[in-house]
C-alpha positions as CSV (number, residue, x, y, z in Angstrom):
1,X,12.5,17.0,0.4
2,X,14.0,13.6,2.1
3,X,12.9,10.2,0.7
4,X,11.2,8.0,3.8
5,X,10.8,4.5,4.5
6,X,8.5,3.6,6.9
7,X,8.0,-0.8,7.5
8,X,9.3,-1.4,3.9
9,X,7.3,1.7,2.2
10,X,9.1,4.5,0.4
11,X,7.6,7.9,0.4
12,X,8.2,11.6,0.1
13,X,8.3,13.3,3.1
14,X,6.1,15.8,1.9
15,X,2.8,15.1,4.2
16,X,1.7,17.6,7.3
17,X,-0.7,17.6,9.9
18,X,-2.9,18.9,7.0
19,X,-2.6,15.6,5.3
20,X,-4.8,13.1,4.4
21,X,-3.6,9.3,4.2
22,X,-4.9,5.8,3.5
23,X,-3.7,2.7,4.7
24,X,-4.9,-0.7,2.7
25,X,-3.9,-3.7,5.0
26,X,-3.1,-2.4,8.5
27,X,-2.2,-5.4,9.9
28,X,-0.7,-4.4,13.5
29,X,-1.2,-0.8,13.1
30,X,3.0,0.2,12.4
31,X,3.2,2.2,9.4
32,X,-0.5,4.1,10.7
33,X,1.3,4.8,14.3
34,X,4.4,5.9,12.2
35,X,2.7,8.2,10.4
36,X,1.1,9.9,13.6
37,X,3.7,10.2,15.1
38,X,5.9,12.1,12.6
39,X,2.6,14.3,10.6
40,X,-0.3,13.6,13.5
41,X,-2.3,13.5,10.1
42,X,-5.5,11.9,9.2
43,X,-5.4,8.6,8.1
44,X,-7.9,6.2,7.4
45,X,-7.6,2.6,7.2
46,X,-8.6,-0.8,5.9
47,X,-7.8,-4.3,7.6
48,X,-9.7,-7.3,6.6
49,X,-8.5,-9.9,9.5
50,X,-10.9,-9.1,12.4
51,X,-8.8,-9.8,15.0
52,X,-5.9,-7.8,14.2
53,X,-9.0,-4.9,13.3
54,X,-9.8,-5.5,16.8
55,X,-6.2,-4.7,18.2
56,X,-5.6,-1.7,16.6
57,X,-4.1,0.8,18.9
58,X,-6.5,4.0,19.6
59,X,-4.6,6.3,17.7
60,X,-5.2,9.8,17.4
61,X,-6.9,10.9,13.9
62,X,-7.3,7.3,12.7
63,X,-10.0,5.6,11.5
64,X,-10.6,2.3,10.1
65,X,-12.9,0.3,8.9
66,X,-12.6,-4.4,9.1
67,X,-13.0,-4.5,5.4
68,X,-11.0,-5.8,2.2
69,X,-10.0,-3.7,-0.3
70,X,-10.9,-5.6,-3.8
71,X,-11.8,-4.9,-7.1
72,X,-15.0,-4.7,-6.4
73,X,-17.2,-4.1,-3.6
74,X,-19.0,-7.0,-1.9
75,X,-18.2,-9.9,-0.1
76,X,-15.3,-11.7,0.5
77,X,-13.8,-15.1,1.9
78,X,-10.5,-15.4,3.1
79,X,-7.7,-17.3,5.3
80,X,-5.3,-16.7,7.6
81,X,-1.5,-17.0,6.8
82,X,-0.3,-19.3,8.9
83,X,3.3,-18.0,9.2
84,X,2.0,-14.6,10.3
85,X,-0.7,-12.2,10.9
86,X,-2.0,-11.2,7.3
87,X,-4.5,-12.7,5.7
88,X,-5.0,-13.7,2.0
89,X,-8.2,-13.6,-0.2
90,X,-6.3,-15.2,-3.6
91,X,-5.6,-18.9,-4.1
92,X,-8.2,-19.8,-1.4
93,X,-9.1,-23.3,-0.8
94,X,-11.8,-24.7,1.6
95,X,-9.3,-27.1,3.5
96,X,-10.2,-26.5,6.8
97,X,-8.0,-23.5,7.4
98,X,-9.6,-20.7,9.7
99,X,-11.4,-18.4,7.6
100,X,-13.8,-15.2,7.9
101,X,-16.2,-13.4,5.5
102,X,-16.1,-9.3,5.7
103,X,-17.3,-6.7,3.1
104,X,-14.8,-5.9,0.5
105,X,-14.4,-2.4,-1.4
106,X,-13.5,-1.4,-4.7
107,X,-10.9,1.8,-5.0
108,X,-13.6,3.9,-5.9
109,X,-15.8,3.1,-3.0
110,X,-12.7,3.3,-0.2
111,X,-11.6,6.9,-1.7
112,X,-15.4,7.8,-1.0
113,X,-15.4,6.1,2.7
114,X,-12.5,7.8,3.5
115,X,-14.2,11.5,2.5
116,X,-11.1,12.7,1.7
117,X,-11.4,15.1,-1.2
118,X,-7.2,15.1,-2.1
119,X,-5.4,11.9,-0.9
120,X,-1.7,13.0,-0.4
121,X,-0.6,9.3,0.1
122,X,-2.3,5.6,0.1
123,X,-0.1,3.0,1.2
124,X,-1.1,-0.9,-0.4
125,X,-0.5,-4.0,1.2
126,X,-2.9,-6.5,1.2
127,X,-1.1,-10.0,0.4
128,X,-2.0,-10.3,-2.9
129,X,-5.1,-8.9,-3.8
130,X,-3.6,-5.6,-5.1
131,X,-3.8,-7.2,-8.6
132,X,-7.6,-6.7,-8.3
133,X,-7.6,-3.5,-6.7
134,X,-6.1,-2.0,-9.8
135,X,-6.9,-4.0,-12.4
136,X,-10.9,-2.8,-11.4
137,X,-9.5,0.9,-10.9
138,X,-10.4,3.8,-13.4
139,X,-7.4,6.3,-13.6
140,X,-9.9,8.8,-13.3
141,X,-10.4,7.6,-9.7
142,X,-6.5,8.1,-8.5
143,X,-6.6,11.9,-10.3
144,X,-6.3,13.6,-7.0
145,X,-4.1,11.0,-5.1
146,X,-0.7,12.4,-4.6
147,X,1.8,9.4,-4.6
148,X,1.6,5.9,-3.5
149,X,3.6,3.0,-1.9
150,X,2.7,-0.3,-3.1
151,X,3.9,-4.2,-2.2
152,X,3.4,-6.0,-5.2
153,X,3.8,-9.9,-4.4
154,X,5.8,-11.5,-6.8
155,X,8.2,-13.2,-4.4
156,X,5.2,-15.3,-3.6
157,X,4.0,-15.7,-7.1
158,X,6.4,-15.1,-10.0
159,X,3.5,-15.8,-12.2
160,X,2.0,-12.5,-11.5
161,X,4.7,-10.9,-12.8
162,X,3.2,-10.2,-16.5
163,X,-0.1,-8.9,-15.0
164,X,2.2,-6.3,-12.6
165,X,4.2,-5.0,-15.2
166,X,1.2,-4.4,-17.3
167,X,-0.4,-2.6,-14.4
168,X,2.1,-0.6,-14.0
169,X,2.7,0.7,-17.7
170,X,-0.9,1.5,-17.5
171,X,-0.6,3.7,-13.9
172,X,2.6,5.3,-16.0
173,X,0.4,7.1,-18.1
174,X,-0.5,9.0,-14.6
175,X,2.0,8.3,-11.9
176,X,5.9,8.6,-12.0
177,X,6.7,5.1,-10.9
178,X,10.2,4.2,-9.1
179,X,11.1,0.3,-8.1
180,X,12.9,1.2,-4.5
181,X,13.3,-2.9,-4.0
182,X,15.8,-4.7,-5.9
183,X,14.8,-8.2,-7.1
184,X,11.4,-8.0,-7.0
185,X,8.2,-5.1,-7.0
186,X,7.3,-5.1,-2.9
187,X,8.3,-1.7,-2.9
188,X,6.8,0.4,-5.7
189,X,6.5,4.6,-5.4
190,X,4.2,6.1,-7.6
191,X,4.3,10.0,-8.2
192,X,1.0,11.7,-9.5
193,X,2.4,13.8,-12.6
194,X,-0.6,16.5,-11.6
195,X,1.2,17.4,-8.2
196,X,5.4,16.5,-9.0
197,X,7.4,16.6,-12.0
198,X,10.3,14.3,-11.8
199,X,13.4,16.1,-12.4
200,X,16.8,14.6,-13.0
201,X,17.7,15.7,-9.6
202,X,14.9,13.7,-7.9
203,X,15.6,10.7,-10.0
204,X,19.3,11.1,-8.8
205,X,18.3,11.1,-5.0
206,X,15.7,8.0,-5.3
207,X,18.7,6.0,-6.9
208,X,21.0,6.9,-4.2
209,X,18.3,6.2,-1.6
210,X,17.8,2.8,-2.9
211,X,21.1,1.7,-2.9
212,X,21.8,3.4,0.4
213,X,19.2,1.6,1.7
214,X,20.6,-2.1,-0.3
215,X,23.7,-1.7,1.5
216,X,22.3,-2.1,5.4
217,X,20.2,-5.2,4.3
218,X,23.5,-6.4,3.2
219,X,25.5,-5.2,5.4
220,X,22.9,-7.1,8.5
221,X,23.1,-9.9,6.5
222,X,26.8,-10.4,6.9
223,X,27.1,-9.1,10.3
């Protein structure tokens, strides 16, 4: 079974056309068109900036809905990054900045949106906010999600770095969890212990993976 990385993402390349994925924070649409490409899968996702939600290429088995994923399900205010196209719904300040309000959704609620009774992969990156996601999340709710890729954001705030590490001790208890970036948690992969066991072998190949994929950034970096 290979190890993939699609847009900064690590996965096992063990989805089909049978599969059934979630994307939190769209943005553009790459990792979604990605996905389709290689599987032609379901996938269903969630973008919170309108205007990218309105770009999204028609894609075939995709679905989405202009939403923010949140630890709870309501209503929620947030900015534009100025330095690119996400959008950020921590540390907002009413400064004049462009801003929208769109329905946010807890875990629970996107799992049920998405009517997908087994989830073989959810992908998480929504600037931030991934705190609240899980910090809101029952275990109970993930029991039938197969693995997922998540970009914690520490390299923006190293002051979250307690609350991540306690999140992910807690999602231990269910998932296998391996750190694919090197300095920092924007590239997490965890493994539900229900559907792999995480031989010596795999553990081998992740490491080699990681370091494999090390080297290029370093190598691009000198060249």
């Amino acid at each position: 079974m290979q190890i993939l990385n699609f847009c900064q993402h690590t996965f096992l390349d063990d989805l089909s056309n049978d599969s059934n994925v979630i994307d939190l924070g769209v943005n553009r649409g790459e990792f979604v068109e990605l996905i389709s490409e290689r599987y032609g899968c379901k996938v269903f996702g969630v973008e919170a900036n309108p205007e990218l939600h309105k770009k999204l290429l028609e894609i075939p088995n995709f679905s989405s809905i202009n939403a923010a994923a949140a630890g709870k399900s309501g209503v929620v205010k947030f900015r534009k990054i100025p330095e690119h196209d996400g959008s950020i719904i921590f540390d907002f300040q009413d400064d004049g900045e462009q801003f929208w309000e769109v329905p946010s959704f807890s875990m629970k609620d996107i799992l049920s949106k998405s009517s997908f009774d087994v989830v073989d992969l959810i992908k998480v990156d929504i600037e931030g906010a991934e705190l609240e996601l899980f910090q809101n999340c029952d275990l109970n709710e993930l029991t039938d999600v197969k693995q997922m890729t998540v970009e914690f954001h520490d390299f923006i705030d190293s002051t979250s770095l307690p609350v991540i590490n306690e999140l992910i001790n807690e999602l231990r208890e269910q998932f296998h969890t391996i750190k694919m970036s090197y300095r920092d948690y924007s590239n997490v992969l965890f493994l539900n212990k229900k559907y792999y066991s995480y031989r010596f072998w795999t553990k081998v190949r992740f490491v080699k993976t990681k370091y494999k994929d090390g080297f290029k950034r370093v190598l691009k970096r000198v060249i």
